[in-house]
N, C-alpha and C positions, 0 to 999 in steps of 0.2 A: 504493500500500500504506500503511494507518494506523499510526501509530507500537504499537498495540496487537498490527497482525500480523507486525510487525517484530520484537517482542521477544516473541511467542510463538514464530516461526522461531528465533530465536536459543536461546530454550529447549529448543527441540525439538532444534536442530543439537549443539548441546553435550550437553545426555544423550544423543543418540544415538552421538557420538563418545567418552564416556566409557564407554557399556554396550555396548562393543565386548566377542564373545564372550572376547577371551582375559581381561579383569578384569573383575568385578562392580562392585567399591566402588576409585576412582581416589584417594592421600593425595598432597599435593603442598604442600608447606613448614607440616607438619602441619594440611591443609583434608581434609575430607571432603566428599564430593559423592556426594546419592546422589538420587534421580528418576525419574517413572513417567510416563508418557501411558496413557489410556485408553479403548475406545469403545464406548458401550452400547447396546443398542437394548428397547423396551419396546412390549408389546401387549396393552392389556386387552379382554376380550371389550364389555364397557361402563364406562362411568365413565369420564371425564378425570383421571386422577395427577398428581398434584406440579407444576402448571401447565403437562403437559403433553399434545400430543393422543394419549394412547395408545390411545383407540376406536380409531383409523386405524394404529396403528402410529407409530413413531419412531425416528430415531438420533439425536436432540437431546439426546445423554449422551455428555460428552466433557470428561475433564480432564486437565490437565496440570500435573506442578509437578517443581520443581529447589531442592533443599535443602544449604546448606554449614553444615557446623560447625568447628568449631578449640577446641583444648585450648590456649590460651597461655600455661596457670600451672596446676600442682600445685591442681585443684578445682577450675579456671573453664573454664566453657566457653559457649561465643559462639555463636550461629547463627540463620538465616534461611534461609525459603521462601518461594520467589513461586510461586504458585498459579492456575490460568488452570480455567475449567470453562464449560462451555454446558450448561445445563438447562433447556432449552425458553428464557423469559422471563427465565431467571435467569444471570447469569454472562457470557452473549453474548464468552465467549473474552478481558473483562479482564484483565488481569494484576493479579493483588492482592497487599501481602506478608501473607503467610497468618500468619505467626507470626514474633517476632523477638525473640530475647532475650538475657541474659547468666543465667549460674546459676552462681553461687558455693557449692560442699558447705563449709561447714567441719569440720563430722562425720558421723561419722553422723547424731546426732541433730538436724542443724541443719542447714539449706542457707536461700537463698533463690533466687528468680527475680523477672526484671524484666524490663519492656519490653512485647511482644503476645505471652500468653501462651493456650496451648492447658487449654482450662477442662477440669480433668479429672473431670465429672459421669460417674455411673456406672460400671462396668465399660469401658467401648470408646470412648465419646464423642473420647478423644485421637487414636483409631484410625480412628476412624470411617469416614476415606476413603481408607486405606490398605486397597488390596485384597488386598493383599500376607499380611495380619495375620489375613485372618480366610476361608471362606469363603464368607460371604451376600453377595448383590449388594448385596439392602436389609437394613437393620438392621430390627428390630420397629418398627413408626410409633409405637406409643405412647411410647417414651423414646429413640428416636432419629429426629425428625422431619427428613425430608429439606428440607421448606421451611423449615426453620428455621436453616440452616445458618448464615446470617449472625450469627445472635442466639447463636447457644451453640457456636461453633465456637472462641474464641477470648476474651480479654480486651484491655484495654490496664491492668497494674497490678503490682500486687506478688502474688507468691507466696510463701510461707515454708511448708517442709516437712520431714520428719526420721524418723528410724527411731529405735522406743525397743525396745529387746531387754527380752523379759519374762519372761527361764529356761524354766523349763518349760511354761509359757504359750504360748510362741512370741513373736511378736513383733507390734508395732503401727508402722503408717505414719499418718502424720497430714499434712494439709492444710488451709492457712487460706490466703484468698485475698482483695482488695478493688481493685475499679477502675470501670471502664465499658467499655463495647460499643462502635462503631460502628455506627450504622442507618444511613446514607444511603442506601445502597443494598441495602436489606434487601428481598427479595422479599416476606416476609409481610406488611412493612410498607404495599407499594402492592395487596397482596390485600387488604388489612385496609377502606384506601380505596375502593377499588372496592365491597367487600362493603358499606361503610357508606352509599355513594352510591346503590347497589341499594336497600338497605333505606329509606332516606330518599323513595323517590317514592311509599312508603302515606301521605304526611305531607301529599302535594298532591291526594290521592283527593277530600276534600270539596268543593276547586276545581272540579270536574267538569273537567280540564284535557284536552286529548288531542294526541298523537303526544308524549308526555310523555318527555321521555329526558332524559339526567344525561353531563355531563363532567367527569369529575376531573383537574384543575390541580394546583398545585405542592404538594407534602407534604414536612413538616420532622419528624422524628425524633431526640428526643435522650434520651439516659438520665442518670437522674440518679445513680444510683450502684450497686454489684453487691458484695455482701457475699457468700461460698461457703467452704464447711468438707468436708472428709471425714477418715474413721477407716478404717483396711483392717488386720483384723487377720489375722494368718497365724499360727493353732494349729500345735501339732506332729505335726500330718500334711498329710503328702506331696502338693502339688497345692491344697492347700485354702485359699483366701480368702472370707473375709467382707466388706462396703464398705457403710458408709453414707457417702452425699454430699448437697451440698444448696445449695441459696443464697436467697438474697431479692433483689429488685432493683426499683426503682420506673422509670419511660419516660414522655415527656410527646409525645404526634402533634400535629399540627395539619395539616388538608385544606382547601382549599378547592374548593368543588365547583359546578359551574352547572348550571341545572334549566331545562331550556327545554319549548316545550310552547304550544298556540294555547288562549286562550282566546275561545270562540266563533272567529271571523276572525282576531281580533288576535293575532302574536306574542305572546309573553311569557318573559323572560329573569332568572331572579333567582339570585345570585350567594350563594353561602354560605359558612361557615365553620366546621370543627366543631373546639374544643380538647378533646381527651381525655386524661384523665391515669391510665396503666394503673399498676396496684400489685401485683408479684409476692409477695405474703405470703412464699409458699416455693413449691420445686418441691424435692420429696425423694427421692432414691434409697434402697434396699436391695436388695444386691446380693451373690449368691452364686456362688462359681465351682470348681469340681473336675476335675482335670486328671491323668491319670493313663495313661499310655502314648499311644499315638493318641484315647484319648479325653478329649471336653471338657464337660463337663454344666454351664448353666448356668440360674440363673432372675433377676430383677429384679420391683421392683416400686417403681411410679415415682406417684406421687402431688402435686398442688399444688392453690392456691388463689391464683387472679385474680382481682381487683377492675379493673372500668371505672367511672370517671366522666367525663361530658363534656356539652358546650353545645354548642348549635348556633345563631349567630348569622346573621342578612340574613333569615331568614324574615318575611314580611306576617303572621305570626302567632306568639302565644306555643307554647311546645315546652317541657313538661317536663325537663327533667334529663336526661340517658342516662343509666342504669346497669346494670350489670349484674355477677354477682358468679358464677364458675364456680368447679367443685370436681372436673378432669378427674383420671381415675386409668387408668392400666395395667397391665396383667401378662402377661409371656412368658416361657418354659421353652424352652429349648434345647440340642438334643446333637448333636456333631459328631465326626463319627471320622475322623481321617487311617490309610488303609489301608496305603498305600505315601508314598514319598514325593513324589510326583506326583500321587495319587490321594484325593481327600479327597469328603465327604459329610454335609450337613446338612439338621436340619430344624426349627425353630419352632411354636409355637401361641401368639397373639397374644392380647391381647382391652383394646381399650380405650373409655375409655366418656367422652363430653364433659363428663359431669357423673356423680359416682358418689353422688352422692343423687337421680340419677335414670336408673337402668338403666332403663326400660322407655319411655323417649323421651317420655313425655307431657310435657313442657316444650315437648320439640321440635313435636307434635300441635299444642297451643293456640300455639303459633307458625304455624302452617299450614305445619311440615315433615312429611315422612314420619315413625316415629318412630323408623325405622333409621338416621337421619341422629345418631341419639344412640348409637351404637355401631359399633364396627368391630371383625369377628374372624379372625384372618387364620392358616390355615395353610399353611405354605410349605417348598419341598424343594427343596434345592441339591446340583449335585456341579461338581464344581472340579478343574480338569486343571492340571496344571503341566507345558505342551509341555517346558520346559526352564528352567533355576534362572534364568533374566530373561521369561518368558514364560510366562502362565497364562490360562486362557480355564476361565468358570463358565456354567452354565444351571440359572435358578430357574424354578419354579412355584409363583402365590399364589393359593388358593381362599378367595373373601373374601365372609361374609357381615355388612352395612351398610356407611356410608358417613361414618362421623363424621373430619372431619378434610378431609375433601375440599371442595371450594367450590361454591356454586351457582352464582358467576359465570362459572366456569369448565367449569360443566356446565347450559348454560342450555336441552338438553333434557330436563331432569330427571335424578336419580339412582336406580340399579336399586337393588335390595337386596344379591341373588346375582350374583356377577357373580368373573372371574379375570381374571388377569395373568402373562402368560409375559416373561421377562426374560431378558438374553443378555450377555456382558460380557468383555471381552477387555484385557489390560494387558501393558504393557513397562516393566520396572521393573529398576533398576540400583544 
């Protein structure tokens, strides 16, 4: 047994013996402990999802995590989560600490945080995989990507934040935040590789080269720095928030990639290297929420702008520049009604677009994509059973037509247009 399934047993043993039916939430020399396992299973009629095989069906959806906090002073409070998940390629049941920090309120108006903090973009992103919180299995893809989890789940830095009272106004929350990410093990990261070693073998086409194939070697990932703001105001009615959120962030990759391939009789083996240096301008939220007995009505609208530049060095020939500059944007609507307290129901309508100066995919065409690979619209319908206040099981259905966001390395019988996904999800949560 790996020291990895050692301390997932050990996680699992310990929330299971804390979420013993007769106590929910276990305090012991003022600790809190509270924790979920989960298992999910997904089948799209076509298309491969989130690097996984759901053409065929899956249960490669499985997380686990165990969280403590402690109050040791009048406004401080302390806490950590280790976090364990299998998503197909991603996670493979590591144990990570998902979040760790100290938070000092001084006032209202003032607090800070520190340490690895939970990046609070948009509406839900803190919640994200708390299934407890909400009832979608998936969140909308366009502002809450599932591959992305590594990159916006989290910080390592400072937070400072505060409530300003605004009389009859209602009141304002505000957030400023600065640090870095961790990539090293970022799943978009090694898609990112792959997709770029794909795209690299039209570079060897003039070679007239043949059994032409590519293996991608070691890949370094570091960020340079993560700047993030948000305002949430709450008027003086009942249920109702407002939220814009945002950040900037610059990232520097490095691949190296080998190209192998006969020319005429003769092997041929040439070794590469691409440095890319990605520049997040902004990614921006606006974010609307209304909450008023069982029901939750919500919308978002998520907008940014990526810059790529990069070199690709060891080629027998010159290579322009890489660039590339995108302008993705999304928008979803969503209402939810809790009927009972066991009994809840939702439903979304999606729509996001890889580039929103170009809805109609023609970038994606003179690429030689489909041009549905330039949009994705996804409507989807969930209900959510709560067997019992540590025990909830959901089933969603998504009717999606394009494919933006999805991978072709990962779909290398091509992508449909129309196509669904039935999702199924079960949690034990303490």
């Amino acid at each position: 047994m790996t020291t990895t399934q050692r301390t997932i047993g050990a996680l699992l043993f310990v929330g299971a013996c804390l979420a013993a039916p007769a106590r929910a939430q276990e305090s012991f020399a003022n600790l809190t402990f509270h924790g979920f396992a989960s298992q999910g299973y997904l089948h799209s009629s076509d298309n491969n999802y989130g690097s996984l095989n759901t053409s065929e069906g899956t249960f490669a959806i499985t997380e686990e995590a165990l969280n403590i906090t402690a109050n040791p002073l009048p406004g401080l409070r302390v806490g950590a989560q280790l976090f364990a998940r299998d998503f197909g390629p991603q996670g493979n049941h590591k144990v990570v600490m998902d979040w760790a920090l100290g938070d000092y309120r001084v006032a209202d108006w003032f607090g800070v945080r520190a340490g690895k903090v939970k990046q609070p973009l948009g509406l839900y992103n803190t919640v994200v995989d708390a299934d407890m919180a909400r009832a979608e299995i998936l969140q909308p893809a366009g502002a809450y990507p599932i591959s992305n989890r590594e990159l916006t789940n989290a910080f390592n830095g400072v937070d400072v934040y505060g409530t300003l009272t605004m009389g009859r106004a209602g009141s304002l929350d505000y957030e400023a935040w600065v640090g870095t990410s961790d990539l090293d093990d970022a799943y978009i990261i090694s898609r990112f590789a792959k997709e770029g070693g794909a795209s690299g073998l039209n570079a060897f086409r003039p070679l007239r080269l043949t059994n032409l194939d590519y293996q991608v070697g070691d890949v370094t990932a570091s960020m340079d720095h993560l700047y993030g703001g948000a305002l949430e105001w709450r008027p003086p009615i009942a249920g109702l928030r407002l939220r814009a959120s945002g950040l900037t962030a610059e990232s520097d990759f490095a691949v190296a990639t080998t190209y192998t391939g006969f020319q005429g009789t003769n092997p041929l083996s040439i070794a590469t290297r691409t440095n890319t240096h990605f520049k997040q301008r902004y990614v921006i939220y606006l974010s609307g929420e209304y909450q008023r007995g069982g029901l939750r009505v919500s919308a978002e609208h998520v907008r940014a702008h990526n810059e790529q530049r990069g070199h690709i060095s060891g080629l027998p020939f010159p290579v322009p520049e890489l660039a590339s500059d995108q302008k993705p944007a999304s928008t979803y609507g969503q209402v939810t009604y809790r009927f009972t307290d066991r009994l809840q129901a939702s439903t979304y309508y999606s729509v996001n677009y890889s580039d929103r100066e170009d809805k109609e995919g023609l970038k994606q065409v003179a690429a030689g994509r489909p041009d549905y690979n330039g949009w994705s619209k996804d409507f989807a319908v969930t209900g959510r059973v709560d067997i019992n206040a540590h025990w909830l099981f959901k089933v969603e259905m998504h009717f999606l037509d394009g494919t933006a966001g999805l991978s072709s390395v990962e779909n290398p019988a091509g992508l449909v247009k129309d196509w669904r996904m039935f999702a199924a999800k079960t949690t034990f949560h303490f």
